[in-house]
C-alpha positions in Angstrom: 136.9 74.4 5.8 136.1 77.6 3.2 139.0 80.3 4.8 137.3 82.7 6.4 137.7 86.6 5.8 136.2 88.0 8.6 137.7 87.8 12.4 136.8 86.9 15.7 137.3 89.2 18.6 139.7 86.4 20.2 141.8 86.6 17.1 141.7 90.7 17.1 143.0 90.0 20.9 145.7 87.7 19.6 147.2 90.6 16.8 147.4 93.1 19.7 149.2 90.4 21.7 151.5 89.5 18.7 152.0 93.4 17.9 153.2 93.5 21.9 155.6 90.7 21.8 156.9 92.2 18.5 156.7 96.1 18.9 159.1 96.6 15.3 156.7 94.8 13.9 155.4 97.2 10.4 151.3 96.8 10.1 151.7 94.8 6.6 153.7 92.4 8.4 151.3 91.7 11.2 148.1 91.5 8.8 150.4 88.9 6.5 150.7 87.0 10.2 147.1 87.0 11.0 146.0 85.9 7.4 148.3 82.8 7.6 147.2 82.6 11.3 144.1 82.5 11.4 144.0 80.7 7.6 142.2 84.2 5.9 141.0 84.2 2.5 142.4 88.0 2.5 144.8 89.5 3.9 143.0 92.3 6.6 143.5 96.2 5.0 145.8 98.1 6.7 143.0 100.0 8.2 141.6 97.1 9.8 144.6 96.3 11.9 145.1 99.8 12.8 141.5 99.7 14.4 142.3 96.7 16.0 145.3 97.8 18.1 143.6 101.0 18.9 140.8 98.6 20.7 143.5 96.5 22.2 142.0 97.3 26.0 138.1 96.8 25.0 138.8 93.4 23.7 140.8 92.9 26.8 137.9 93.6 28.7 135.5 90.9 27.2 134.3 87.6 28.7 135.1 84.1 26.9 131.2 84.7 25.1 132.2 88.2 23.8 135.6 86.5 22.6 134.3 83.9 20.2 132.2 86.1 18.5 132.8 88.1 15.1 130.7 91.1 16.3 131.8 93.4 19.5 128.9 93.7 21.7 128.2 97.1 22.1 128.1 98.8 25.5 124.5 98.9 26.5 124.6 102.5 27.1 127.3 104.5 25.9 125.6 107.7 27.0 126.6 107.0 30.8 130.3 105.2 29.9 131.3 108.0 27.9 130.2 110.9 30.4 131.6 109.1 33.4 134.6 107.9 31.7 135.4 111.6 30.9 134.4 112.7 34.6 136.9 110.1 36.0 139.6 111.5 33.9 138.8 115.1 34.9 139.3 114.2 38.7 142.6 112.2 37.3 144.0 115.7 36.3 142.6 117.3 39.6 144.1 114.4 41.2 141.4 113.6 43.5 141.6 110.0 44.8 138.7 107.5 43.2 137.8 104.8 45.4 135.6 102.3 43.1 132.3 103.4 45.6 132.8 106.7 44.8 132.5 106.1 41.3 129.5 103.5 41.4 127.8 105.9 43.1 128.5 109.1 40.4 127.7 106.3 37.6 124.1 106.0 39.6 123.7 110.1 39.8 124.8 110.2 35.5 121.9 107.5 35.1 119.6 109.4 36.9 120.5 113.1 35.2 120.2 110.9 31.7 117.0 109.5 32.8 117.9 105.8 32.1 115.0 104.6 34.8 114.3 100.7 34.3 117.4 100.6 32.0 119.6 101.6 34.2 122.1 99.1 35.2 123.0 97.4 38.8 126.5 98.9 39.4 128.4 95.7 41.4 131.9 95.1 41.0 131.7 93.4 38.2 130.4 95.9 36.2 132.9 98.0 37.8 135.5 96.1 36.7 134.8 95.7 33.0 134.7 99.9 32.9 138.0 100.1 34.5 139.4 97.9 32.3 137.7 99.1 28.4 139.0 102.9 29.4 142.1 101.6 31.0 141.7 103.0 34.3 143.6 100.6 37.1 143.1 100.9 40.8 142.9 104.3 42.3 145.0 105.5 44.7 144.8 108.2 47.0 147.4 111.6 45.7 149.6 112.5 48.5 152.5 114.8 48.0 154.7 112.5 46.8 151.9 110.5 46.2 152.2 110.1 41.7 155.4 109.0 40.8 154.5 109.7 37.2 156.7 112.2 35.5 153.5 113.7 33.8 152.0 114.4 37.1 155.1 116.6 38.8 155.4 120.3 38.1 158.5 120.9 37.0 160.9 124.1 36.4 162.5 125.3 33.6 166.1 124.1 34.0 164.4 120.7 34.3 162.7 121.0 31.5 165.9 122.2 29.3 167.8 119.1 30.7 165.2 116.4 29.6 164.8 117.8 26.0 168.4 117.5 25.4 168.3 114.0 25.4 166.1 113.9 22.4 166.9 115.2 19.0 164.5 118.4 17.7 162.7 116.0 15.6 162.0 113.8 17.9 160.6 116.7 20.4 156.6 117.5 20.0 154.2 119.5 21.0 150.6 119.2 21.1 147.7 122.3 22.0 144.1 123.2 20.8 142.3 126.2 19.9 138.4 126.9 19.1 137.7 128.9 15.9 134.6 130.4 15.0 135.1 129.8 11.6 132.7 132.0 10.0 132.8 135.6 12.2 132.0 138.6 10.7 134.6 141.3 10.9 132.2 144.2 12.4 132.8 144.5 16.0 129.4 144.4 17.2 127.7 141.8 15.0 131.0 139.6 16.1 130.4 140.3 19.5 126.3 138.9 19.2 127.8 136.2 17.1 130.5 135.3 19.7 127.6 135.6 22.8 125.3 133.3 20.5 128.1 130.6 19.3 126.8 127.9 21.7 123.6 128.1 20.0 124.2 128.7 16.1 127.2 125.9 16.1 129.5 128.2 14.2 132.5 127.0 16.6 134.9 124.0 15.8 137.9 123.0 18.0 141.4 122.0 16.0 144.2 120.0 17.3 147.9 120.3 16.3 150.9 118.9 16.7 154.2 119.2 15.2 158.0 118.6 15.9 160.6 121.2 16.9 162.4 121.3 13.6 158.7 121.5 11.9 160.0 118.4 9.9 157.0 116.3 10.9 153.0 118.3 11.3 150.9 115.7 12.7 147.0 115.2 10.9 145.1 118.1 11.9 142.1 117.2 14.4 139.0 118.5 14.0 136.2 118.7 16.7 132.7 119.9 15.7 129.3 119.6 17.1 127.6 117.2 14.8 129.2 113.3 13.6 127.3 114.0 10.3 126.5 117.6 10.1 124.4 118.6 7.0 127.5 120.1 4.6 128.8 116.6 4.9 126.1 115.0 2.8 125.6 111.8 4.8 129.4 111.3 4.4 131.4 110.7 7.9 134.7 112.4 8.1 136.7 109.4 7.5 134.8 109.4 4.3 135.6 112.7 3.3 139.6 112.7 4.1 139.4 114.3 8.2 140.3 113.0 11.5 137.0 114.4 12.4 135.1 113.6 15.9 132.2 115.6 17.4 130.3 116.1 20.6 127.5 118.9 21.7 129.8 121.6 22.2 132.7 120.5 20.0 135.2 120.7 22.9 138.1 118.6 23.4 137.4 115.6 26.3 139.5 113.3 27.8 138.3 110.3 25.6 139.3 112.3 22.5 142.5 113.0 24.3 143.3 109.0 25.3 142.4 108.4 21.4 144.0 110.8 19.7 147.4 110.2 21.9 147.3 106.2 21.4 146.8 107.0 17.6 150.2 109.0 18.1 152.3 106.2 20.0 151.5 103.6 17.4 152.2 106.1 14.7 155.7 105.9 16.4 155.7 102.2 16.8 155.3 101.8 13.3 158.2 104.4 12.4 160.3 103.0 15.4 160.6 106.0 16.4 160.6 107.6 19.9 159.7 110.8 20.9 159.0 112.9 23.8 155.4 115.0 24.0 155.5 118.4 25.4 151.9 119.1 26.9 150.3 121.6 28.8 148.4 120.8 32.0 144.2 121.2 30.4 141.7 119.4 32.5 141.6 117.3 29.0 145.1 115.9 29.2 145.1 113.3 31.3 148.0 110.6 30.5 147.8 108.3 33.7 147.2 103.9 33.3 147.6 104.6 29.2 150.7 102.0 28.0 152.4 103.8 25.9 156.1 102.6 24.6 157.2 104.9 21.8 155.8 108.6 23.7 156.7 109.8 26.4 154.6 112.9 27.6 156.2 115.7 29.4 153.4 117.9 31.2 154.5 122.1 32.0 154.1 123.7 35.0 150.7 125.3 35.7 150.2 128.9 34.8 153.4 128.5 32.2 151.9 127.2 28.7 152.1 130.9 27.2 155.1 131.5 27.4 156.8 128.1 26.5 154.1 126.2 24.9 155.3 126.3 21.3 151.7 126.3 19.7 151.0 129.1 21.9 154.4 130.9 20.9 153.1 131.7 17.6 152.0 128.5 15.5 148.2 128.3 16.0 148.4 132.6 15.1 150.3 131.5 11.8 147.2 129.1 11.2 144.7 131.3 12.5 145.9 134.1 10.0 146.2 131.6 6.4 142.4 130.9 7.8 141.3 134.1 8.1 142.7 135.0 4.7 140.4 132.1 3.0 137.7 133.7 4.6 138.1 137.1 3.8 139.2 136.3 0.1 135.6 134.7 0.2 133.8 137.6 1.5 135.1 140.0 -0.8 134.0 137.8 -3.3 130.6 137.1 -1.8 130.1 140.9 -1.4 131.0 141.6 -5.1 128.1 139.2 -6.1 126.0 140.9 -3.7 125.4 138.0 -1.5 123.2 138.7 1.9 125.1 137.4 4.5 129.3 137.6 2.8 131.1 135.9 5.8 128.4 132.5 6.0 130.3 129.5 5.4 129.3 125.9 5.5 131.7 123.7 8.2 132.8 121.6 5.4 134.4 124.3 3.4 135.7 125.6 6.7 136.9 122.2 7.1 139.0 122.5 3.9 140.5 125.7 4.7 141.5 124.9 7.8 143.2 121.6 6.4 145.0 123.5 3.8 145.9 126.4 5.9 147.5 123.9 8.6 149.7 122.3 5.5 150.7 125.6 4.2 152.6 126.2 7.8 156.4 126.0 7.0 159.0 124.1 8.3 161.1 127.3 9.0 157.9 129.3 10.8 157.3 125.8 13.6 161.0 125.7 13.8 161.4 129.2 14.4 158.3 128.9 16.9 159.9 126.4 19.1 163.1 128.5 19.1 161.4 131.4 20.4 160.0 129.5 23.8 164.0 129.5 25.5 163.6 125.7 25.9 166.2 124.6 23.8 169.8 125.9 24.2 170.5 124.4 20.3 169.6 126.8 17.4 166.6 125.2 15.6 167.0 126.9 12.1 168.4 130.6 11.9 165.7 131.3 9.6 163.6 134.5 10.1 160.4 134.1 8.8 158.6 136.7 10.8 158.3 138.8 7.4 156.2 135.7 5.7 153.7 136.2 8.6 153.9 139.9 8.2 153.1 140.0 4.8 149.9 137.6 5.4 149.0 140.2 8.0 149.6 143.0 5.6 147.3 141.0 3.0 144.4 140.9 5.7 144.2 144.3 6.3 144.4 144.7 2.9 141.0 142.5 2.5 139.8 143.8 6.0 139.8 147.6 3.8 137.9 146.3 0.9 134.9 144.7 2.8 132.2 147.3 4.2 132.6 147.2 7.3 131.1 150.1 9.8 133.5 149.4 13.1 136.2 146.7 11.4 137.8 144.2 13.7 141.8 144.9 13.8 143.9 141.9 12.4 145.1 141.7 16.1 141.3 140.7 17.3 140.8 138.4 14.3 143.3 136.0 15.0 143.0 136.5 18.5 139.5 136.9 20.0 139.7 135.6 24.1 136.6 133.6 23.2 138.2 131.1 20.9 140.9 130.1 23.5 138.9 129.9 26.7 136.4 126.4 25.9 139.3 124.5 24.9 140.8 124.2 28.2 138.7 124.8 30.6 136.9 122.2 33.0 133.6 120.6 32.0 130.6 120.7 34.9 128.7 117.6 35.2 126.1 119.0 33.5 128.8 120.0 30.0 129.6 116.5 31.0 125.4 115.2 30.2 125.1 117.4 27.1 128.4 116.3 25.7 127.6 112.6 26.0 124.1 113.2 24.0 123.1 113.3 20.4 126.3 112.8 19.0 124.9 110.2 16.3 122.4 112.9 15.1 122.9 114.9 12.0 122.6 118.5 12.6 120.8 121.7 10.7 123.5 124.0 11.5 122.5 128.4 11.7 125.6 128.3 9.8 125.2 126.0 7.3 125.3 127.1 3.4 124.2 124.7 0.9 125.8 124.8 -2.6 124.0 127.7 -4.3 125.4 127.4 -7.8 124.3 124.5 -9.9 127.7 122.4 -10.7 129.2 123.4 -13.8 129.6 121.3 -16.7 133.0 120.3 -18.3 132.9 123.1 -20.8 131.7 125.8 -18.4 134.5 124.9 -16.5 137.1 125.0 -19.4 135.5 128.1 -20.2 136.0 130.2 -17.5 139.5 129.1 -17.1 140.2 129.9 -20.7 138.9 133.6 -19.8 141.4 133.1 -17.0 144.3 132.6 -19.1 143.2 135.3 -21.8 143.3 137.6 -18.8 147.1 136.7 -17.8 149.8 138.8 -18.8 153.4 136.4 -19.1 155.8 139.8 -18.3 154.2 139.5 -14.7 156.3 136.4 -12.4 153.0 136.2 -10.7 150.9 135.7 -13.7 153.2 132.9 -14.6 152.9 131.0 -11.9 149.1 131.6 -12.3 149.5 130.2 -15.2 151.1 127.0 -14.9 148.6 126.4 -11.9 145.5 126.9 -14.4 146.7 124.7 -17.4 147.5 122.2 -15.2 143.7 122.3 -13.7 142.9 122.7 -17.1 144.7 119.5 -18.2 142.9 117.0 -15.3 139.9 118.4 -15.8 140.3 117.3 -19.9 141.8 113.7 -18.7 138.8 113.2 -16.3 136.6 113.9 -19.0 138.5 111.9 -21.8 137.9 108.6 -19.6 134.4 109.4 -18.7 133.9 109.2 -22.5 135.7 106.4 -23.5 133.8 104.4 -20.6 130.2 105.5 -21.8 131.0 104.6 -25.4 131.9 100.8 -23.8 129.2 100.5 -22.3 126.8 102.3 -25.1 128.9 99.2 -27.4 127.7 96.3 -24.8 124.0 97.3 -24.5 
């Protein structure tokens, strides 16, 4: 028989199995397994087999049919599983007890708001059971008291929480918050304020999600949430494509799906590092960590009504990201206003993508470190670094930028990093209604009121070398600033030579073979 290089959900079920009984086991060890396994032509990309043990629980849920196919069959309408899978994990973080009635007769109410009408499903037990088991939801049980033995679930005080972090090292203590940005304000306080009002219309809002460790040793990958799966400054591209943990939904809010996704992604990041760590959380409608398997995280919720002043991300980390942001945007306004440009603070999301991605990585280790220090949680010294001036100097440089712009009634820095709008979507509850809106048109591609095609044509290779030959001309060598400048642009200068040295050398092959 030809080896085959394609797999069959009952062998994708077998690698999570194997990965369970061998939890050390590194991902290029476990695709080697399944290629002499299952006799594959290739050996699966590491890629694959992440994707795999992410699904572990929908391949769990499938019927000997579903198992001996290659293809997973697709739920026959994702619209309602995803709205009332998110609505059962809201009432799991309200801790309101879920009988399997109760939730039959809410998936009938969802069909009826989403106007499925002949297509919607009968809602027996069966089907009842299969959505328990692809979201990982086990039997309810009513909350008593004392009724959640789960750590996660128990509000606990601050000595308690001291005690339990000092049995893991600082870099093996995370935490984990989100923040909305409206990434392209303007900096007048009454066209922000009509911008702010109209955000749920003009999609100018994204959410981000970090995470980091308390010696700033380890920043997880940024999460981005935005309103579109393909928005139009993406070009077709997903966000995979283009280098982002990217997902969408109508209002670009975090949901508990997200959540459950991103924090499985985290544990077998873990698994594969054999490492364990604990996950500091606050308690947002979102964050719901109950039936989940997890073996390498352990998540820690605080006590309501405490996050500000222990959270770490709220202690000053999403501010330091908020402010490199802010500076991208107003070192592009100035230069839109100097080319007289219409509208200087309009941004497409992709290049507010970018920023954001590079503003995250340009967070130090000494400013998260010094962050975490800051809460009272840990009775060890972090670091004793200070870096409170770095952040002051950024703040000095936007007000700097804030006083070139014309502007009639300028925002303060204060309000720029820290409009109330931004924070309150990201944790508060979704209706049922959010719940119908969130669940629809994800799949579309969107014309966004704050998308910005590219205006400029793209430059060729000598315009390019050009303008960064008028560049260097301009440098003065006396000035430590202009030398680093000047490294930076001969080094630009040097791939961009490279990139067009090959390009030759292949169109003179090809010119020689036709």
């Amino acid at each position: 028989m030809k080896p085959s290089s394609s797999l069959s959900n009952d062998q994708k079920l077998k690698i999570c199995h194997h990965k369970a009984a061998n939890p050390s086991i590194k991902q290029s060890a476990l695709a080697n397994w399944a290629m002499q396994e299952f006799k594959l032509s290739k050996v699966p990309t590491q890629g694959t087999i992440s994707n795999i043990l992410a699904k572990r629980q929908q391949y769990e849920s499938m019927d000997s049919t579903e198992l001996t196919s290659k293809r997973q069959r697709a739920v026959k309408h994702p619209e309602l599983d995803n709205v009332l899978a998110n609505w059962v994990l809201q009432c799991q973080a309200r801790r309101v007890a879920l009988l399997g009635d109760l939730i039959k007769e809410k998936a009938r109410q969802f069909a009826r708001q989403l106007e499925l009408g002949k297509r919607t499903p009968e809602f027996s037990n069966g089907w009842l059971a299969k959505f328990n088991i692809r979201h990982g939801f086990k039997a309810q049980k009513s909350y008593g008291e004392s009724g959640s033995a789960d750590l996660d679930a128990i509000d606990i005080n601050m000595p308690t929480i001291k005690k339990k972090l000092q049995s893991y090292s600082l870099q093996d203590i995370y935490n984990m918050d989100e923040t909305g940005l409206f990434y392209h304000i303007a900096l007048d306080r009454t066209i922000a304020r009509r911008q702010i009002e109209g955000s749920k219309k003009d999609k100018t809002r994204l959410t981000f999600v970090f995470a980091a460790n308390a010696d700033g040793s380890h920043k997880m990958e940024l999460l981005i949430i935005g309103h579109a799966q393909r928005p139009c400054a993406f070009n077709r591209k997903s966000g995979e494509q283009l280098s982002f943990y990217y997902r969408s939904n109508a209002k670009a809010w975090m949901t508990g799906l997200i959540f459950r996704e991103w924090l499985q992604k985290m544990d077998q990041q873990m698994q594969d590092a054999n490492r364990k760590v604990l996950l500091l959380l606050d308690n947002a409608p979102s964050h719901v960590v109950r039936d989940l398997p997890f073996t390498n995280v352990q998540v820690f919720l605080f006590p309501a009504n405490t996050t500000s002043k222990i959270q770490q991300m709220d202690a000053g980390i999403i501010a330091a990201f908020k402010r490199r942001y802010r500076r991208f945007q107003l070192q592009d306004a100035i230069d839109r206003d100097e080319q007289q440009k219409a509208d200087i603070y309009k941004v497409d999301q992709l290049i507010a993508m970018k920023w954001a991605k590079v503003a995250w990585n340009d967070i130090s280790s000494k400013t998260i470190a010094n962050c975490f220090k800051h809460t009272g949680l840990f009775e060890r010294e972090t670091q004793k670094n200070e870096v409170g001036s770095e952040e002051q100097d950024i703040e000095n440089e936007l007000k700097d930028a804030i006083n070139q712009l014309p502007i009639s009634r300028p925002m303060s820095v204060h309000e720029l990093i820290n409009p109330e709008e931004e924070q309150q979507v990201a944790h508060e509850e979704i209706s049922d209604e959010d719940l119908i809106k969130l669940s629809s048109s994800q799949d579309q591609e969107e014309e966004e009121d704050g998308e910005v095609m590219d205006e400029n044509p793209p430059m060729s290779t000598k315009e390019k070398l050009n303008v960064l030959y008028s560049c260097i001309s301009f440098l003065d060598l006396s000035n430590p600033n202009h030398v680093i400048a000047h490294k930076v642009l001969r080094n630009i200068q040097f791939e961009i030579r490279t990139i067009e040295k090959k390009q030759t050398t292949l169109d003179r092959y090809f010119c020689k073979e036709y």
